[in-house]
C-alpha positions in Angstrom: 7.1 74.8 45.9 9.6 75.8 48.4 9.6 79.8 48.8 13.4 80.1 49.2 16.4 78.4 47.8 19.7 79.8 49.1 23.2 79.1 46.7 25.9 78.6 49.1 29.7 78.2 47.2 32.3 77.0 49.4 35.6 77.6 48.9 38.4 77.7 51.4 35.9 78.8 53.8 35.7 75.9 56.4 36.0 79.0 59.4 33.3 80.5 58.6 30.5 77.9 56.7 28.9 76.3 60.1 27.9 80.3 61.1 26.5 80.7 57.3 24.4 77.1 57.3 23.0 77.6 61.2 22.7 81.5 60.4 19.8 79.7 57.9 18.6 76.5 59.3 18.2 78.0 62.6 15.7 80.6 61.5 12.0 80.7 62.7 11.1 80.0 59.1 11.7 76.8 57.0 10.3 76.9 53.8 14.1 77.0 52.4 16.5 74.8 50.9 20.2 75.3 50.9 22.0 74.1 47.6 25.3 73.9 48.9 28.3 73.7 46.3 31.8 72.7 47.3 33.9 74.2 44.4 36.8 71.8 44.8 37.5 73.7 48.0 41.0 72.1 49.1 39.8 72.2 53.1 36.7 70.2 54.6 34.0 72.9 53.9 33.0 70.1 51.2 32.9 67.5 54.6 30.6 70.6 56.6 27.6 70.3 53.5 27.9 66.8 54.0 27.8 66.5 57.5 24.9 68.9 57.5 23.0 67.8 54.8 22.9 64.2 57.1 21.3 65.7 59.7 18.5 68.1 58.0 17.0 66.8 54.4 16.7 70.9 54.0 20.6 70.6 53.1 21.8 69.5 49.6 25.3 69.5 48.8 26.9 69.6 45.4 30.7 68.2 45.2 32.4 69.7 42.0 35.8 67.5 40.8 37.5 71.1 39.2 37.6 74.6 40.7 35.1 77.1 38.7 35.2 79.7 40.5 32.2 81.9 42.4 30.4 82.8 39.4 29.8 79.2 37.8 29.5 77.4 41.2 26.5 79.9 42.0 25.2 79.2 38.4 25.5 75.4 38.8 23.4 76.0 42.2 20.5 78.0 40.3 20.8 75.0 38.0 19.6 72.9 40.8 17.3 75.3 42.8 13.4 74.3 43.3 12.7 77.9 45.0 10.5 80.1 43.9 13.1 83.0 44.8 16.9 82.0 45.1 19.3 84.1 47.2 22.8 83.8 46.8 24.9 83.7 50.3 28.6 83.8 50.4 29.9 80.9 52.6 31.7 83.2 55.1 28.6 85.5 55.1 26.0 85.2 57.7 21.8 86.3 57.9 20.7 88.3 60.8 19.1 86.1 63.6 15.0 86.3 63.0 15.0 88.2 59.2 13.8 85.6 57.6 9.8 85.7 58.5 9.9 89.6 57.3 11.8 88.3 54.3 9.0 85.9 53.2 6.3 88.1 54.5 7.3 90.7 51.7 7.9 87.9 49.1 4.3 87.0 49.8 3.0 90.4 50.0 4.3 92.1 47.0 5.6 89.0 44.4 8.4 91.1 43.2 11.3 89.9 40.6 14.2 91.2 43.0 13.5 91.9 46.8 16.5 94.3 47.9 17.3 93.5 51.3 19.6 95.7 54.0 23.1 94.5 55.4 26.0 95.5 57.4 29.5 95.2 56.7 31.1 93.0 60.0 34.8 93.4 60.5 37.1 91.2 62.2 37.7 93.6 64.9 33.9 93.5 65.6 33.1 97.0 64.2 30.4 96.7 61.8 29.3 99.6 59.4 26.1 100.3 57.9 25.4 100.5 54.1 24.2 103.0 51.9 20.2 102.2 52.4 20.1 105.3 54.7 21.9 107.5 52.0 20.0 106.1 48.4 16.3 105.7 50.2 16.3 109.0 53.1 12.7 107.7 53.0 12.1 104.2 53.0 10.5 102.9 49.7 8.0 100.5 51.3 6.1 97.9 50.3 5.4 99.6 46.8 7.5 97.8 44.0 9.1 100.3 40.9 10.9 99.5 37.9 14.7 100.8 37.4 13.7 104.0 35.6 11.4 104.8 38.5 13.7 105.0 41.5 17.0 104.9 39.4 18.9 105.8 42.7 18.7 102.2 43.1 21.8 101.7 41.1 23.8 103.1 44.0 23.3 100.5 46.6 26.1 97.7 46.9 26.2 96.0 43.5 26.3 92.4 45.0 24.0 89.1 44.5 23.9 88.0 48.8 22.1 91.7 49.4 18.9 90.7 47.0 16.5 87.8 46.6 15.7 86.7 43.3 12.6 85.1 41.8 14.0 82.1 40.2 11.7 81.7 36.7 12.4 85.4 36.4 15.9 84.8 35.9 15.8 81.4 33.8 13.0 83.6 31.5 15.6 86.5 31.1 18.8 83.9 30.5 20.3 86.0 33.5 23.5 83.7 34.9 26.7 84.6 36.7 29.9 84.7 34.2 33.5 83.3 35.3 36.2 85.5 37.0 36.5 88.0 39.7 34.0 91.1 39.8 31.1 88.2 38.9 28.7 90.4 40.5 28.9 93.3 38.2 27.6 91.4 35.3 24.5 89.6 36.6 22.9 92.5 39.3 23.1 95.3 36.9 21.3 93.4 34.3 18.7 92.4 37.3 18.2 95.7 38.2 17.3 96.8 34.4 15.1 93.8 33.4 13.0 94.0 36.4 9.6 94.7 36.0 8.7 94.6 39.7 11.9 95.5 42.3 11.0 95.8 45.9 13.2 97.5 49.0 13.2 95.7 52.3 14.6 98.2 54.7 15.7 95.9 57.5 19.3 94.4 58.2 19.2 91.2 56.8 22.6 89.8 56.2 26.4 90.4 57.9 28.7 90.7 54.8 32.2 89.4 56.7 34.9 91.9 55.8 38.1 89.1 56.5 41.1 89.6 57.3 43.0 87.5 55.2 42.1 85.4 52.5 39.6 88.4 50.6 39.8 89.4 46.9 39.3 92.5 48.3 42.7 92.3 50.2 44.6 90.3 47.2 46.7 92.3 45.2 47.5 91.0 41.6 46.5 91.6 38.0 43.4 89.6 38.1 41.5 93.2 39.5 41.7 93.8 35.4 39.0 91.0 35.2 36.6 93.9 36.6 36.7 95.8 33.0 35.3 92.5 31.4 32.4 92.5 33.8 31.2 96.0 32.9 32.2 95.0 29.2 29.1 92.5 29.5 27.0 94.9 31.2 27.1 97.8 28.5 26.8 94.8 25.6 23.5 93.4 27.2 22.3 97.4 27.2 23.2 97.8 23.8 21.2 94.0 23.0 18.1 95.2 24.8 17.7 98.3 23.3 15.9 101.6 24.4 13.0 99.8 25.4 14.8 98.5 28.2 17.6 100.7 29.2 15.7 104.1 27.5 17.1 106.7 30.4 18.9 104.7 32.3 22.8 104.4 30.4 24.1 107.7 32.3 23.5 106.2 36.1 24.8 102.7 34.9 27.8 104.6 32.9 28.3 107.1 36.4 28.7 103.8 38.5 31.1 102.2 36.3 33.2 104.8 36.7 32.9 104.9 40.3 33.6 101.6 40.6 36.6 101.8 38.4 38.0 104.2 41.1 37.0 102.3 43.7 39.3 99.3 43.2 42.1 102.0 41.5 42.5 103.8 45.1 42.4 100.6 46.8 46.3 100.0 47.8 45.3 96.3 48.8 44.3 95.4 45.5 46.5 97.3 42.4 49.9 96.7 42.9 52.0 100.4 41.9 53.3 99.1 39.0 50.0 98.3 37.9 48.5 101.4 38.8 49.6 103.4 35.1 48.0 100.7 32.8 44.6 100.1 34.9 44.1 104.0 34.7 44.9 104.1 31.2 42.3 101.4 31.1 39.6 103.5 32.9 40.2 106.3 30.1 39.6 103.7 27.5 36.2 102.6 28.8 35.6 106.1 29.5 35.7 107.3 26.0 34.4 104.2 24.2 31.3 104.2 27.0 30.4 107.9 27.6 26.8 108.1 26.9 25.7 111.3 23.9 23.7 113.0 26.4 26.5 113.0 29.3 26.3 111.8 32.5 25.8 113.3 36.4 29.1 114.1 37.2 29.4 113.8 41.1 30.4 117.0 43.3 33.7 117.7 44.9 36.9 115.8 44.9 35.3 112.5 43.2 34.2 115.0 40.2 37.7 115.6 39.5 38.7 112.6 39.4 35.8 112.0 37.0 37.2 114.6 34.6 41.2 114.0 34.9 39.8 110.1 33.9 37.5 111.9 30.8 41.4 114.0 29.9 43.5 110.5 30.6 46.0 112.5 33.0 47.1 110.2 34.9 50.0 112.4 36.6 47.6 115.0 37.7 45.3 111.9 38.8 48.5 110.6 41.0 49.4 114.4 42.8 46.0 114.7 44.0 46.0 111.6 45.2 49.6 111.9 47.2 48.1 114.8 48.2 45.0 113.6 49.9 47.1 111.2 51.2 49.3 113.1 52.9 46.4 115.6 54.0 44.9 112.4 55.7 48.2 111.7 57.3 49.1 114.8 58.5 44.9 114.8 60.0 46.0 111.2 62.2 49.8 112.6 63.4 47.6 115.5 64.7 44.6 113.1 66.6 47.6 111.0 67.7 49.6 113.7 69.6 46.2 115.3 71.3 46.0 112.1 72.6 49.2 111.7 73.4 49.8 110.9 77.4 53.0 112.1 78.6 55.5 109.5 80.2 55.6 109.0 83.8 58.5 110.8 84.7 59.5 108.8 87.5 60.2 104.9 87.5 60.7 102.8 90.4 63.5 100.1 90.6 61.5 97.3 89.3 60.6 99.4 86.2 64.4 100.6 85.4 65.5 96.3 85.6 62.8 95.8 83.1 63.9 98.4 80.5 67.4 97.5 81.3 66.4 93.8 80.3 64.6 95.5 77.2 67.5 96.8 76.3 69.9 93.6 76.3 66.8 92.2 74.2 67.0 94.4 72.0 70.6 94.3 71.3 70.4 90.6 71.4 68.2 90.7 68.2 71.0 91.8 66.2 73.2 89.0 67.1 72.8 85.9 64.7 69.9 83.4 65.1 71.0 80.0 66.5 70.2 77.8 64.2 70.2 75.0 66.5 68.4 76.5 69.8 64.1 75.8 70.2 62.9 77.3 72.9 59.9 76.2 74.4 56.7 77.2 77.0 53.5 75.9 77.9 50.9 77.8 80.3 52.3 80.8 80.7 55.7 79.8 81.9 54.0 77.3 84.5 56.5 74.0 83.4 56.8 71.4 81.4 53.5 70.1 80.0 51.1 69.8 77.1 51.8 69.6 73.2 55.5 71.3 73.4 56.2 68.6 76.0 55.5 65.8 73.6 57.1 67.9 70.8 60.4 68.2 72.6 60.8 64.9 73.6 60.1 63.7 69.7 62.6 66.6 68.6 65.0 65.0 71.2 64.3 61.6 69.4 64.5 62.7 65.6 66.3 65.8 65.6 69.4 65.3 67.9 71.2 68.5 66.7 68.3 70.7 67.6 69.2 72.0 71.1 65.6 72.4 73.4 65.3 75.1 76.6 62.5 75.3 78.1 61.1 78.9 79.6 59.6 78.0 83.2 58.7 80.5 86.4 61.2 80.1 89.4 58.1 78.4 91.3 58.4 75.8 88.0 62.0 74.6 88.5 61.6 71.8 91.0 58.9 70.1 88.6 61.3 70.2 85.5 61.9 66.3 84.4 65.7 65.2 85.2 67.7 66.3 82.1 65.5 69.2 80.7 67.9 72.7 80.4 65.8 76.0 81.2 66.1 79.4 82.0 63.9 81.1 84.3 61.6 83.5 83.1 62.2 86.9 83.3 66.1 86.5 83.7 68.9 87.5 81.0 69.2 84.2 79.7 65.7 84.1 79.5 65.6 87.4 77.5 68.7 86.5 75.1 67.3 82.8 74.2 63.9 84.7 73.0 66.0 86.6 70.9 68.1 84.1 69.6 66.6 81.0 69.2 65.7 79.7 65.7 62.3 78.0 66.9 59.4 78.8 69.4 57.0 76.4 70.6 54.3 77.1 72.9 50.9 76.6 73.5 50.0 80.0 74.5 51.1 83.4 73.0 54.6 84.3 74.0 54.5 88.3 75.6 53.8 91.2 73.0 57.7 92.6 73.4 58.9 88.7 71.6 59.7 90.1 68.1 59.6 87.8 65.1 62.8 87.4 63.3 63.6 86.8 59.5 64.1 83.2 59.7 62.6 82.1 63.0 59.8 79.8 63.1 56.9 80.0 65.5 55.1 77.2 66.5 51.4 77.5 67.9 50.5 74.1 69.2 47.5 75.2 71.3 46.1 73.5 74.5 42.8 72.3 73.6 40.0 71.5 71.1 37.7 74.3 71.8 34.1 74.3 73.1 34.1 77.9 73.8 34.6 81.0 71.6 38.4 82.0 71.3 39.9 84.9 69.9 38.2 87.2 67.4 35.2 85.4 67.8 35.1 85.8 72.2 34.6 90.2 70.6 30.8 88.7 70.6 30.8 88.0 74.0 31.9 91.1 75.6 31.4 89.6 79.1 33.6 87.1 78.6 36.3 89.3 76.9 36.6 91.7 79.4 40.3 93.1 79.7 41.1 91.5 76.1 43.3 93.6 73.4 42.7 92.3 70.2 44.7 94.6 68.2 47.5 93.2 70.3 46.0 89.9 70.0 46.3 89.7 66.5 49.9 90.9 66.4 51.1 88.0 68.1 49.3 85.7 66.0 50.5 87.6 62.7 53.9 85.9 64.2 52.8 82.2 64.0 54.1 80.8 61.7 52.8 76.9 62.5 49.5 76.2 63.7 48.8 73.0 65.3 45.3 71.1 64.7 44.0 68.4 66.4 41.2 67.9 64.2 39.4 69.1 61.4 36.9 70.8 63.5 39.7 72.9 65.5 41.3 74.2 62.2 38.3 75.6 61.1 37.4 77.5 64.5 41.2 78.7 64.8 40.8 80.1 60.6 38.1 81.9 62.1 39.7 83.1 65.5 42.9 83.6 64.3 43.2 85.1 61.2 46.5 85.6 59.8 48.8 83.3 56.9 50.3 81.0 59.5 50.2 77.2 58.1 48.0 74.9 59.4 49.4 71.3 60.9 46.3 69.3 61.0 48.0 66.0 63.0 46.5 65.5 66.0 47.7 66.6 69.7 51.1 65.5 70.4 50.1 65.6 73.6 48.0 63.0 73.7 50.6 60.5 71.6 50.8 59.0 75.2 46.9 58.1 75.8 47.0 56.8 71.9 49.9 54.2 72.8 49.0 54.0 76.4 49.6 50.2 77.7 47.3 48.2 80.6 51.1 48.4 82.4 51.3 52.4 82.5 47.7 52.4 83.2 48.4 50.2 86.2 51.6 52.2 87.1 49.4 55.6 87.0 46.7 54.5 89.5 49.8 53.2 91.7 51.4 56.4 91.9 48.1 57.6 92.8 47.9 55.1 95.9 44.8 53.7 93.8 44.0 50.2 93.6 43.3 48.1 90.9 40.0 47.2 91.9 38.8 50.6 92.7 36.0 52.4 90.5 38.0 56.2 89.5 35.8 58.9 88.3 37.9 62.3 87.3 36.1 65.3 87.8 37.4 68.4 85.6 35.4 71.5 85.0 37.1 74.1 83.0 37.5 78.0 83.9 34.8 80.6 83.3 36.5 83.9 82.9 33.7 85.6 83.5 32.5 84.2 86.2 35.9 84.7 89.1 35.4 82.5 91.8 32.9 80.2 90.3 32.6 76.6 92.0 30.1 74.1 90.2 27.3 72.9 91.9 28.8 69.7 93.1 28.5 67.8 96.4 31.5 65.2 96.1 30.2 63.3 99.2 27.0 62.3 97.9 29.0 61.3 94.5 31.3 59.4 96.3 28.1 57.6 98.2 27.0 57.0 94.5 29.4 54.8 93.7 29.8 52.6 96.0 32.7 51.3 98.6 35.0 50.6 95.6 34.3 54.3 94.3 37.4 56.7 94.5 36.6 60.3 93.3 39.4 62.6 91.9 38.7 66.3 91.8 41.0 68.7 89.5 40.3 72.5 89.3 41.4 74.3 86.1 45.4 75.6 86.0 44.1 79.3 86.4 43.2 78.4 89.6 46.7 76.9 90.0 47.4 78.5 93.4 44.3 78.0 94.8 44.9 73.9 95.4 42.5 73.3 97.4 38.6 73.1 95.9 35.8 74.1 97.7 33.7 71.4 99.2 36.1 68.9 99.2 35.7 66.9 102.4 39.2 65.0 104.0 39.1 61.4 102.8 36.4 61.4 100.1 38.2 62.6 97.1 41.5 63.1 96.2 42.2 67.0 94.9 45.0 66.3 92.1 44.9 70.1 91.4 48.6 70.2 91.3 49.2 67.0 90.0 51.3 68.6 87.2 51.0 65.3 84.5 47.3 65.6 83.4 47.7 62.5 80.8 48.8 60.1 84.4 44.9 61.0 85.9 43.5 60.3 82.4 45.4 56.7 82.3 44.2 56.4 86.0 40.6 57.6 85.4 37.7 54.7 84.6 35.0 57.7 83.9 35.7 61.4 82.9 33.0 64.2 84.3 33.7 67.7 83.1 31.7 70.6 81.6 32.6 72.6 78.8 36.6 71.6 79.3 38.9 70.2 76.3 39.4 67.4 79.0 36.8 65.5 77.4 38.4 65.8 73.6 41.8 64.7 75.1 40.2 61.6 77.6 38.1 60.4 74.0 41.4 59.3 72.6 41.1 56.3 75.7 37.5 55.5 74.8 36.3 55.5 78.0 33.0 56.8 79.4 32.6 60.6 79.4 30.2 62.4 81.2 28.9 65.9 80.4 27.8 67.8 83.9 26.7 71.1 82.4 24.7 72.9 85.4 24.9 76.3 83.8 24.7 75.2 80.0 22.2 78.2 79.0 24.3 80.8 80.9 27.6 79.6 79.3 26.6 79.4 75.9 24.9 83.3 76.0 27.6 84.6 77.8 30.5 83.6 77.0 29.6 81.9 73.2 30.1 78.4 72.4 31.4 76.3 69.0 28.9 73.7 68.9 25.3 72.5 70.8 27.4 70.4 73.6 24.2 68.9 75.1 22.9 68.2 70.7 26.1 66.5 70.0 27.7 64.6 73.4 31.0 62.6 73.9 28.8 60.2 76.7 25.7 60.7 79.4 24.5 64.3 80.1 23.1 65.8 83.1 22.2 69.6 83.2 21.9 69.3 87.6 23.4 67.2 90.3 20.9 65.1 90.9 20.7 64.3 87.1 24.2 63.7 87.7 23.6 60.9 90.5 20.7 59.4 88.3 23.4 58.5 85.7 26.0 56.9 87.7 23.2 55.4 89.8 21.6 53.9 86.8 24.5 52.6 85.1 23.2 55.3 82.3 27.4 56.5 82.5 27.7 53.4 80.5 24.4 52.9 78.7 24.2 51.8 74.7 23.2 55.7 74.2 26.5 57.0 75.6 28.4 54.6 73.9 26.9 55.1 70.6 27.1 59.1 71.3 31.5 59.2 72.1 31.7 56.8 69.1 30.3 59.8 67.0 32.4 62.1 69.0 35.9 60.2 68.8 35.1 59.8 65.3 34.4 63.5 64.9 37.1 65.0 67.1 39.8 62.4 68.0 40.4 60.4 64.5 44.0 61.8 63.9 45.3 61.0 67.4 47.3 57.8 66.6 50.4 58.4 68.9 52.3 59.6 66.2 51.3 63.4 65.9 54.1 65.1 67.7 56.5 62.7 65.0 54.9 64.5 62.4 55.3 68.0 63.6 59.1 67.4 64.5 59.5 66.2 61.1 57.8 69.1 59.2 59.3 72.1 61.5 62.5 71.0 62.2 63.3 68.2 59.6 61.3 70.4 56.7 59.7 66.9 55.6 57.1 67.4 53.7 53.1 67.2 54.9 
């Protein structure tokens, strides 16, 4: 018998299910099963179960046709459990790296009927706060197992069904299941708690318990928090069916909690709407009176024992003035933090600082002028030209939507590379300030600065530059190293202004849900920017290797390693001389550093005549047409060159290093577009070989383009034109 069977639902949970599965599977322990249920979830976390279940029999996926909700979907899970304990894991939850050994040496040890395990709340801003195990068990319980009445304290720790393990005939013998609607939790670890003959307390962080940003019940507000009073309803009717034999004792904690609980969601702000605030109270009062055990109750000290007791009286006014009160208290407590830390101004600003606040100012006053409602402005790279997805998306807007005016945002170094035709204003300029302020739409592939405000009725566009390899956003608060100088309070205000989000693939959209949380709308079309390799003719390929001086009969490997922020002044390992001896007198190299290295042209080790350095070759998708092979590292150059199904090669010198410090999305080296060599002489072995080209690279980028590059049929920046600027629907 398997020891563990975890119940994963999925719903709407895509960002976040790959972290849960590995957070599992990739434990030094495998005596598991995951039953993984896809609740009708309208994303692809149903697609992730499948895809992993193909690759590790451990895996079993369960496709519903109808939405049930958490509660059933876990119960449809235990239906289909083998485990001799079954523990209940939230899709965007995660375990702790190496817990699960400890978890299944206690199982073994002490054979208990619930197994209690530690956790820690993770926050999106990477703060993570510990639960109350410390505060219930000062002394840790041990190995010993108790009953309920024994250690009633017990009742106090989080109330949920991902912090316990459960033995699984324990449940079916008791009848124990999960009922439907929010609050599911209330009504099934209670009545655990009380039936158990045999509870055990492991005190060691087991699981991260993902407090999101967007998308939580927790942060929902709406009447559905009344679904909470049903949930204790069942609780105190399963008391009253079991008896004294049972509960005996035990009816004042259970009835103390309810009432905390009660309060807990009442004070929430995120959760009761005002107007809902009166009748949920008056609710409380209700259950209060109709609940309050004969003998009383411990009434907790302080401020939350008069809550307790204006709740016992129903005085709901008095219940609101203490808490505008505290409120205000609390307020007046910050305003008072904030001005001690208060730096003064700098008294005195040079030139360059007075122009800027002078430029603020016309900003400013610009915002109050009407939008145009025919003016997108558009910016790729940080002002460095005209390039990548808003490129492609401007030229289809010029195409389908004549009336829609474009301007592009470029540096003055940028102006010369502009394509005949194109109107700009140069960053940092008036115009440049009032078009920001005006305009209806904003593309760009990067973030446009913090200042940009977002206007009722503009529309922001975040096309992105890349399918990612590497951790991005949120996620890179992991990797410290590789986040150094990052803000991510400011950060996340300038994505709270997207209001578009561009996708390449399926895979992207769940990695930017995860690193970008916020209620922007998801385009899931491809990359407009690669429209041109989709529809790409053997003429233009011709024509790019002529503008290249390269001939037709000449072998063309692109070299293209991305940037490693961490790492300043990195060069890969790479002799291009030898390479260039590799493949032979009809072997032309091309050698293209990163565009944050954009005014450093020429790359190290570059020798005159055996490569040609298109660093500054501005039109990435011309060395793609001209390319035969693609060589890179951890660069979305490889997710891009796919769409050409050509040979990719994956030179990853520093693969271990990467991936610790500066976090990666997927095992690169596991799950290949082509060949893969981890040195340079690896490297040389493949093109020597003809491995580059090999039946096991060919089979490897037809699971990658079929993976990554499936939506990129030349038509993807048509379809974003027509839903941001037409308003056509998806």
């Amino acid at each position: 018998m398997t020891l563990i069977s975890f119940v994963v639902p999925a719903f709407k949970v895509q960002g976040y299910l790959r972290e849960c599965l590995d957070s599992i599977l990739d434990q030094p322990f495998d005596d598991v099963e995951v039953i993984g249920i896809d609740d009708a979830s309208p994303d692809d976390s149903g697609e992730i179960l499948v895809e992993y279940a193909e690759r590790d029999p451990r895996v079993h996926p369960v496709r519903l046709a109808e939405n049930v909700g958490l509660g059933p979907a876990r119960n449809i899970g235990l239906d289909r459990a083998t485990g001799e304990y079954v523990w209940f894991v939230d899709g965007d939850d995660w375990l702790v790296p190496g817990c699960l050994p400890h978890v299944a040496d206690r199982l073994r040890a002490t054979r208990p009927d619930v197994l209690i395990v530690d956790h820690v709340r993770a926050h999106w801003n990477n703060v993570g706060t510990r639960s109350a195990m410390r505060d219930v068990f000062p002394e840790p319980p041990g190995e010993a197992t108790f009953r309920l009445r024994e250690r009633p304290e017990t009742l106090r720790l989080l109330h949920t069904a991902w912090n316990r393990l459960v033995r699984r005939d324990f449940l079916v013998g008791q009848g124990l299941r999960f009922a439907p609607g929010w609050y599911e939790d209330v009504s099934f670890s209670y009545p655990v708690l009380l039936a158990a003959e045999r509870i055990g307390v492991l005190n060691r962080v087991c699981l991260n318990y993902r407090q999101r940003r967007t998308g939580a019940i927790t942060r929902t507000r709406g009447d559905r928090h009344f679904e909470v009073f049903a949930q204790w309803h069942r609780v105190f009717r399963l008391m009253d069916q079991w008896g004294p034999a049972v509960v005996d004792g035990l009816r004042p904690a259970v009835f103390e909690r309810m009432i905390w609980h009660y309060l807990t969601v009442l004070g929430n702000g995120q959760r009761i709407a005002p107007e809902l605030r009166p009748p949920f109270f008056a609710q409380i009062h209700a259950d209060y009176v109709r609940f309050l055990p004969p003998e009383g109750y411990p009434v907790p000290p302080g401020l939350e024992g008069v809550k307790h007791r204006l709740v016992a009286t129903g005085r709901w006014r008095v219940f609101t003035a203490l808490r505008a009160a505290h409120q205000a208290g609390e307020r007046a407590r910050r305003s008072a933090r904030r001005a001690k830390r208060r730096v003064l101004p700098v008294a005195r600003r040079n030139a360059r600082r007075a122009r800027d606040a002078a430029l603020r100012e016309y900003y400013r006053a610009e915002l109050h002028r009407p939008l145009d409602p025919t003016l997108a402005v558009y910016a790729a790279y940080w002002y460095r030209g005209y390039s990548c997805n808003p490129a492609a998306i401007y030229t289809a807007a010029r195409r389908l939507a004549p009336q829609v005016r474009g301007v592009w945002i470029v540096r003055r170094d940028r102006v010369a590379g502009l394509p005949p035709g194109v109107e700009y204003v140069v960053a940092g300029t008036p115009d440049y300030y009032r078009v920001l302020a005006r305009a209806r739409w904003l593309v760009n592939n990067v973030n446009f600065p913090d200042f940009v405000r977002k206007r009722p009725g503009a529309v922001h566009v975040q096309t992105h530059h890349g399918t990612p390899v590497k951790v991005m956003g949120l996620d890179q608060q992991r990797y410290p190293v590789g986040a150094m100088g990052m803000n991510f309070a400011n950060l996340l205000r300038r994505v709270d202004r997207w209001d578009y989000s561009v996708s390449s693939n399926s895979f992207s959209t769940q990695m930017w849900e995860r690193a970008y949380p916020a209620d922007y709308t998801t385009l899931e079309v491809g990359y407009p920017r690669n429209d041109r390799l989709a529809l790409a003719t053997d003429e233009e390929c011709r024509q790019a290797r002529a503008g290249l001086g390269i001939g037709p009969d000449e072998y063309v490997v692109l070299y293209a390693p991305t940037h490693r922020e961490h790492l300043p002044g990195w060069r890969p390992p790479f002799d291009p001389d030898r390479l260039r001896d590799v493949l032979g007198p009809s072997g032309r190299l091309l050698m293209r550093s990163h565009y944050f290295h954009d005014r450093e042209r020429q790359l190290r080790g570059v020798s005159d005549g055996a490569v040609l350095d298109v660093s500054g070759y501005d039109r990435v998708e011309d060395l793609y047409l001209a390319a035969d092979v693609l060589v890179t590292d951890y660069s979305s150059a490889m997710f891009d060159y796919g769409v050409l199904d050509r040979p990719i090669v994956v030179y990853a010198p520093d693969w271990d290093a990467y991936r610790v410090s500066r976090g990666v999305y997927f095992d690169l080296l596991a799950e290949p577009p082509g060949a893969v060599a981890v040195d340079f002489p690896g490297l040389l072995d493949l093109f020597r070989s003809g491995a580059v080209r090999g039946t096991a690279a060919e089979q490897a980028r037809q699971r990658f383009r079929a993976r990554f590059c499936a939506l990129d049929d030349g038509h993807a920046a048509e379809r974003v034109v027509r839903r941001v600027f037409l308003d056509e629907p998806a």
